[in-house]
C-alpha positions as CSV (number, residue, x, y, z in Angstrom):
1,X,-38.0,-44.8,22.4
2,X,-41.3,-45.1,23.6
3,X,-43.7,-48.6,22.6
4,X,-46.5,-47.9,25.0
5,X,-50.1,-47.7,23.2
6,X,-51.9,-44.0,24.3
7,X,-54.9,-45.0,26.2
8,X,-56.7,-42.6,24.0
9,X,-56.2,-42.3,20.0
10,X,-54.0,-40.2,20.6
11,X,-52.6,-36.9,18.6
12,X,-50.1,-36.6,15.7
13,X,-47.2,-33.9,16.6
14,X,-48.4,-31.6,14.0
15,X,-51.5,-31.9,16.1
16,X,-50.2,-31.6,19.3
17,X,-47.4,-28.5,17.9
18,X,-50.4,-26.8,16.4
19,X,-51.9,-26.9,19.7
20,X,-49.2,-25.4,21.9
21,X,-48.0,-22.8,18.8
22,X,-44.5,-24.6,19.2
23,X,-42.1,-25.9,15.9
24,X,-42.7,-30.1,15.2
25,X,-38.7,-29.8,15.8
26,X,-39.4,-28.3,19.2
27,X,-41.3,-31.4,20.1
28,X,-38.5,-34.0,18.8
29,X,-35.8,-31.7,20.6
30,X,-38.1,-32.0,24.0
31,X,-37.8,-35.7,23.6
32,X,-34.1,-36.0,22.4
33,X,-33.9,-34.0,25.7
34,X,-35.5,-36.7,27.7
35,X,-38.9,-34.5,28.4
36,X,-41.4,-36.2,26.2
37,X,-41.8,-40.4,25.4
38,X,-44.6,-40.4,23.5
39,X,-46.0,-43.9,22.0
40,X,-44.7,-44.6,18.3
41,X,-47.7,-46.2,15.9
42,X,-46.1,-47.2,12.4
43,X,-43.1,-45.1,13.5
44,X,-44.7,-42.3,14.0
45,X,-44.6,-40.6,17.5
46,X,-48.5,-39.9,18.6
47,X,-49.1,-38.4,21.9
48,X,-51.8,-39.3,24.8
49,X,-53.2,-37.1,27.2
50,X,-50.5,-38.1,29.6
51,X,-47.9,-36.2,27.0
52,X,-50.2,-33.8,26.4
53,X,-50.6,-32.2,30.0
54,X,-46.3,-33.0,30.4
55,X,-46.0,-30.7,27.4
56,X,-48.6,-28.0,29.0
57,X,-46.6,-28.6,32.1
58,X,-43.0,-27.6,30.2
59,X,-44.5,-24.7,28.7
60,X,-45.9,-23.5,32.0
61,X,-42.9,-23.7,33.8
62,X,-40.8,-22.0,30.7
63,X,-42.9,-19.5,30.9
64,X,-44.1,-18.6,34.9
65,X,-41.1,-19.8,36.5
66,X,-38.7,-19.1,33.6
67,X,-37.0,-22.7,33.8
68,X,-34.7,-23.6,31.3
69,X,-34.9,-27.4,29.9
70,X,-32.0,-28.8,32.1
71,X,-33.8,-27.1,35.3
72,X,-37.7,-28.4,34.2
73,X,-35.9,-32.0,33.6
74,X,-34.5,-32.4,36.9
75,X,-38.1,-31.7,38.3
76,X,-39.8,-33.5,36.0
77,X,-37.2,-36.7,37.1
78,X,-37.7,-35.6,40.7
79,X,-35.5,-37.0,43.3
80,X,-33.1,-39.5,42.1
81,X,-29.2,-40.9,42.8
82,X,-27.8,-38.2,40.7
83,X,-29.8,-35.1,41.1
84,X,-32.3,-33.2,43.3
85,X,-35.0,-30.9,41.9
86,X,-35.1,-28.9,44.7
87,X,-31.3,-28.1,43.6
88,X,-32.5,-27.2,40.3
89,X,-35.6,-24.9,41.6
90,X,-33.3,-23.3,44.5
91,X,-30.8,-22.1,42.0
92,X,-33.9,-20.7,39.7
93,X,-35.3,-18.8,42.5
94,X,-31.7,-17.4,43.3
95,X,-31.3,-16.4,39.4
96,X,-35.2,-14.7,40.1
97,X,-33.9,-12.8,43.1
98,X,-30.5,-11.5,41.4
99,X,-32.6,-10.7,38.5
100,X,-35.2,-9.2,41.1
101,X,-32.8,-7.0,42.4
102,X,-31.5,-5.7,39.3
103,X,-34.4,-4.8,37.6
104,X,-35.4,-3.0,41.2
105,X,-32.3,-1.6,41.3
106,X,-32.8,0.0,37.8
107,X,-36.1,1.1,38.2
108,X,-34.5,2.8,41.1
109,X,-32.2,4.3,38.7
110,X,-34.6,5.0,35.9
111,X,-37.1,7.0,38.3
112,X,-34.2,8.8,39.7
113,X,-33.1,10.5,36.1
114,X,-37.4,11.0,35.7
115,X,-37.3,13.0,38.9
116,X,-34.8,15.2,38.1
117,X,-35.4,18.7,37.2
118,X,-32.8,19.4,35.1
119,X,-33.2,19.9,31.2
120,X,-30.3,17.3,30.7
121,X,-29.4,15.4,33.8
122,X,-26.6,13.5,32.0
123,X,-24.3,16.6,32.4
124,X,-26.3,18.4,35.3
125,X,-27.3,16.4,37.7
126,X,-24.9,16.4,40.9
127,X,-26.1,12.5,41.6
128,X,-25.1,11.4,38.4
129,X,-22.2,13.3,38.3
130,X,-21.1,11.4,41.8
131,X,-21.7,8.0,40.8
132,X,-19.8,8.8,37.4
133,X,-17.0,9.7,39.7
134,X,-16.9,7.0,41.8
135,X,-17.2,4.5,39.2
136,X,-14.5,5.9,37.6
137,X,-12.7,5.9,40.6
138,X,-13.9,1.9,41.8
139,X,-14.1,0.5,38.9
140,X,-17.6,-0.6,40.8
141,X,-21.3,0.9,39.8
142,X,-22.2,2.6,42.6
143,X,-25.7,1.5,45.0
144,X,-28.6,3.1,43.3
145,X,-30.6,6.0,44.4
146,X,-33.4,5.0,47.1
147,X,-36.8,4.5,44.8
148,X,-38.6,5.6,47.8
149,X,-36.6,9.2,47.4
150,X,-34.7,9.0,50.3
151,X,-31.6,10.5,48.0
152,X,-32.0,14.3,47.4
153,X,-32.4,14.7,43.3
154,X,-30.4,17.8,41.9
């Protein structure tokens, strides 16, 4: 726990989770977690502008770079004996790229099913019918139809 005195007054956590529309719990949880020191007056925790932009800062990278807590701790702690954040970012931008390349790959499939002129592709189209077969017969989903519409809809 934290003894420093805020260079400014400083803000209660009801304050400071009002501010960010977060729980008081999340606050204590960020701190159990290492994330957040903030000064104790009287026993009660009261946050400078220091914690105040380091909470701004969690949030922002929860929410842009969809980090979880382990992953914004490790940048937060930067370089150290035990851990690297660039370890920690490179394995969030892989996750973003896998998840990149699903998401692109079922647009891909969702535009494909749009596109086709059938009244009920899901028993008339001859793609769908193929990839139905081969997955049946791989056990694997098959690559997904070319977004561009390279692959000839039914």
């Amino acid at each position: 726990m934290s003894t420093r005195t805020p260079a400014s007054p400083g803000r209660s956590i009801g304050e400071v989770a009002g501010r960010f529309d977060v729980a008081v719990s999340t606050l204590r949880w960020w701190e159990r977690c290492g994330l957040l020191t903030p000064a104790r007056i009287s026993g009660r925790r009261v946050y400078d502008d220091a914690d105040i932009r380091r909470i701004a800062l969690i949030q922002l990278l929860q929410k842009t770079a969809m980090m979880n807590l382990p992953e914004i701790s490790a940048l937060l702690d930067g370089t150290g004996k035990d851990q690297d954040w660039r370890t920690a970012v490179g394995a969030r931008v892989a996750e973003c790229e896998a998840q990149l390349a699903r998401l692109t790959a079922a647009h891909a499939y969702l535009t494909h099913l749009l596109s086709c002129p059938n009244d009920h592709p899901t028993d008339q189209c001859p793609h769908l019918a193929e990839e139905i077969g081969t997955y049946l017969a791989t056990g694997r989903v098959p690559a997904p139809p070319d977004s561009a519409g390279d692959t000839p809809v039914a």
